[in-house]
N, C-alpha and C positions, 0 to 999 in steps of 0.2 A: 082461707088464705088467698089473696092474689096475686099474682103475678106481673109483670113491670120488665119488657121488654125495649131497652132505649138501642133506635140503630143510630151510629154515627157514619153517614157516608161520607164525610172525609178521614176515613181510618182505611189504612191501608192504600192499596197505588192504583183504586177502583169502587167506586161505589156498585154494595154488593146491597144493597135494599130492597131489588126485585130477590135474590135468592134466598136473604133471611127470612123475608114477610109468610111466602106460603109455607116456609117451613114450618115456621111459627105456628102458623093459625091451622096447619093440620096436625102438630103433637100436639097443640092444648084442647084442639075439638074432640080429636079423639080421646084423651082423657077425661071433657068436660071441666076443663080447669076453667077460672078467672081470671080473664088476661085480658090485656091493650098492647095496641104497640106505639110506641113514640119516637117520631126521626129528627132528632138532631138538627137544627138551623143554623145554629152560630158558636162559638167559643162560648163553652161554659155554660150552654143550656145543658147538655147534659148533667152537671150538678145541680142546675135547678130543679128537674124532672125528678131527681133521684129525690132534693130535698120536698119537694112537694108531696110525694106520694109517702114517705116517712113521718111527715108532720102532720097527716089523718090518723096518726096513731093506728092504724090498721096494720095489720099483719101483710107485709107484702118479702114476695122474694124478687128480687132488681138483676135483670139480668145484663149486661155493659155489651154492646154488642161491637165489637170495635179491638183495639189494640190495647198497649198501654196506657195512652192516654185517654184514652175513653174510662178505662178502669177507674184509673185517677181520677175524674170527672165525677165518676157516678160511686165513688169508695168515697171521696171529702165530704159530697151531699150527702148520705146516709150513716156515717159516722158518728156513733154515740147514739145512735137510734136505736131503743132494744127492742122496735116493733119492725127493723128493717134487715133483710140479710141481704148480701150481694156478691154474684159471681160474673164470669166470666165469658158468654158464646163469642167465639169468633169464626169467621170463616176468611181464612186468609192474612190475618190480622196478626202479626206480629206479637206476643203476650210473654215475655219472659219472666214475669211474678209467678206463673202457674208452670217455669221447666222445672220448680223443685219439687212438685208432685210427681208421685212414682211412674204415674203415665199423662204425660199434659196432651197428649191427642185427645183424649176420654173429655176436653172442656170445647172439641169441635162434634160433639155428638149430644145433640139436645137432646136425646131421649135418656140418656144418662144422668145430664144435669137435670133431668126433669122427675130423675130416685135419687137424690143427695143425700150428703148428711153434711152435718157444719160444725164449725168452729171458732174462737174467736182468736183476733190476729190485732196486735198493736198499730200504731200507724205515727209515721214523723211527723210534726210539726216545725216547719219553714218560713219564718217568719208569719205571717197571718195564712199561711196557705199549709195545707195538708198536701203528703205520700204514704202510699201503701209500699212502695217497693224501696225506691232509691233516693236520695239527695248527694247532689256534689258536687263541687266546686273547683274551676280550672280548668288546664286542658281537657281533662274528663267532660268536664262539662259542656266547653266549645265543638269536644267530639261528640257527644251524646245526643246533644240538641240539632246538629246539622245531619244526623242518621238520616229524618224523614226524608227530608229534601233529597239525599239520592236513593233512598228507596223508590222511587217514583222513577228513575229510569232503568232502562229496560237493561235485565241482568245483572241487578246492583240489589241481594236481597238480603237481610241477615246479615253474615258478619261480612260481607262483601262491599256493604254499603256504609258500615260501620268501619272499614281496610279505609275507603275512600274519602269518609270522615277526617281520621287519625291523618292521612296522608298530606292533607290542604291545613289543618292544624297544627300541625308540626311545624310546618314551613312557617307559618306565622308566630310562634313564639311558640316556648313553653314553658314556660315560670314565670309567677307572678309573686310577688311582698305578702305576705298575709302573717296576721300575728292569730293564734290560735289560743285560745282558754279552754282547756279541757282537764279533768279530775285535779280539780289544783295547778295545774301546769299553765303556764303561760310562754308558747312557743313562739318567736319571733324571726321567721325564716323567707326563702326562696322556698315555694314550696310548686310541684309539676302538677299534684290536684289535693284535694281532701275529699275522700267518698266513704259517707254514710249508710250501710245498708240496713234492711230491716227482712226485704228479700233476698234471694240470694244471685238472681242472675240480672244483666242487664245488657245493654248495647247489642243485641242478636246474640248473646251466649256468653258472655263474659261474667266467669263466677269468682270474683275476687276473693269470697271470705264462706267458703263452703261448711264452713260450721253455725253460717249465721242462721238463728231460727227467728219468726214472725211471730212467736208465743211467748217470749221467752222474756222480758221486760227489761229488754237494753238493744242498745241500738250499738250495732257493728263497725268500728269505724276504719279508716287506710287512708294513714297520712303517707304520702308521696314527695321525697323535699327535691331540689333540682336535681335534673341529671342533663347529660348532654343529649342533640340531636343524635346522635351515633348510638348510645344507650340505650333510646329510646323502644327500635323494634326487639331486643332482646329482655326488658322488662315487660314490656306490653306480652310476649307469649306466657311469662310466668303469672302477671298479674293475671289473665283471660282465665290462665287454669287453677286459679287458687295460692297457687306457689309464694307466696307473699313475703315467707320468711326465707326466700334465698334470693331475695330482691334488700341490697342494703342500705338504699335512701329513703324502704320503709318502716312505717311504724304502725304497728296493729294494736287499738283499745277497745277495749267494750265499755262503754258509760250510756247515763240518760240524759247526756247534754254536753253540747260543743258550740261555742261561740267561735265566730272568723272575723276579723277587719278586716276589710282589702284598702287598698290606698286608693282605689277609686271603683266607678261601677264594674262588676266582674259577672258572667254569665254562672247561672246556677242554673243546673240539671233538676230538675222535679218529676218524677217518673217518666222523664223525656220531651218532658216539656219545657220551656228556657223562661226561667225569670232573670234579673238583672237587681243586682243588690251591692252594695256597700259594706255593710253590716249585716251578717246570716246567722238569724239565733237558730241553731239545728236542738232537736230536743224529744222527746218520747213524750206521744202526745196524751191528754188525759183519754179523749176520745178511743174506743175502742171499736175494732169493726166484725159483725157476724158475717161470715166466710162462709158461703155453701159450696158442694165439690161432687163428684161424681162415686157413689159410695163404694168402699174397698181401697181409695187410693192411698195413702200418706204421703205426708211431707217432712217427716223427721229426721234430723241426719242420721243414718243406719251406723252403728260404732261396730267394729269389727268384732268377734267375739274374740276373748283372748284366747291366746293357744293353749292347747291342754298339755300339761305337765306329765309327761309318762314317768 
């Protein structure tokens, strides 16, 4: 087997390439593993990298050294590949695909992910583009995708930088026309976002559909239809914690496909990264991804046990 370490030094509010590298090449030495390491140049080499070392048909495990968007990079490239698995090192990096494992610090200790075990995980399909974790559309989206830009200043980390987002968004609108096609339904509203999950967390911590599972073969959807500025920060606490159903201009589906029209280009969130679309076919993709993890963790919703009847 080999191993496939991609660093992205533009992940996170610092390039960390001098602290990954000798990390690196002292677990794999002392193991004697089969490893490279490869740094990130431009937008979207990382899914090349991933896709190249997949397409030798060789057994490799892909490690995304970076955030979410690095994931997303390096999870599109190796996707449907059943000679390719891929996880997650960061140091520093932001990764909210990985807070619904029991312990997500155990994915900033390579010597952990370096005794994995794995599994396989669905992934969305967005127009011609892939997500492992989230797709969404609207204010969510215009919040989502502006996170990086104030991660980068000083004190602005997580959901902080995510407050700072929502805050400059808000002000500038928040509903947009979109007509929705989903299980039969043809929705034609004001609507404040539509968010797709497959993971369960996103924006520094926000778990809107805490039953959503990444195995499970549907994709988790939260429709959101207008509400006012005023409204806004008293849904936003409940959306962050799941609370969905005591939010009442939502609507919670589970299907493997949702169509949107916007009445002109609208910003879509793709694991935090910003496309720009008209038309967004959301959908569960054929493509399947192998998932390696730090072994002991899970990621399954735990169901309470029922009470026992005396």
């Amino acid at each position: 087997m080999k191993h496939l370490f991609i660093i992205n030094p533009a992940a996170g509010s610092r390039d960390r390439t001098r602290e990954y590298a000798p990390m690196i090449r002292k677990a794999c030495n002392t193991r004697g593993l089969d490893f490279r390491i490869e740094i990130s140049r431009y937008p979207g080499h990382c899914r090349e990298l991933a896709r190249q070392a997949a397409e030798t048909g060789e057994e490799y495990r892909i490690y995304a050294c970076g955030g979410d968007g690095t994931l997303n990079e390096v999870a599109s490239g190796a996707a449907g590949f059943p000679n390719a698995a891929v996880t997650v090192f960061s140091l520093g990096s932001g990764n909210d695909f990985v807070r619904m494992f029991s312990d997500p610090k155990a994915f900033f200790d390579l010597e952990r992910l370096l005794d994995a075990e794995e599994t396989t995980f669905d992934m969305i399909r967005c127009n011609d583009s892939l997500a492992v974790n989230i797709c969404s559309v609207g204010l969510d989206a215009r919040i989502g995708t502006s996170v990086s830009s104030y991660k980068r200043l000083p004190y602005l980390q997580g959901f902080r930088a995510y407050a700072a987002s929502a805050v400059v968004n808000v002000i500038k609108g928040i509903s947009e026309h979109y007509v929705v096609e989903i299980d039969g339904q043809t929705l034609d509203d004001r609507f404040t976002f539509v968010c797709v999950c497959n993971g369960r967390f996103y924006g520094g911590g926000f778990n809107p559909v805490p039953e959503a599972d990444p195995s499970d073969g549907k994709l988790d959807v939260m429709l959101v239809r207008h509400v006012s500025r005023l409204q806004v920060p008293f849904i936003v606490g409940k959306y962050k914690s799941g609370r969905h159903e005591e939010i009442a201009a939502a609507q919670y589906l589970r299907t493997d496909r949702v169509k949107i029209r916007c009445d002109g280009p609208t910003a879509v969130n793709l694991d935090g990264e910003l496309l720009t679309a008209q038309e967004v076919d959301i959908s569960l993709a054929q493509e399947k991804l192998r998932f390696f993890y730090p072994r002991g963790l899970t990621w399954q919703v735990q169901t309470p046990a029922p009470a026992e009847v005396l």
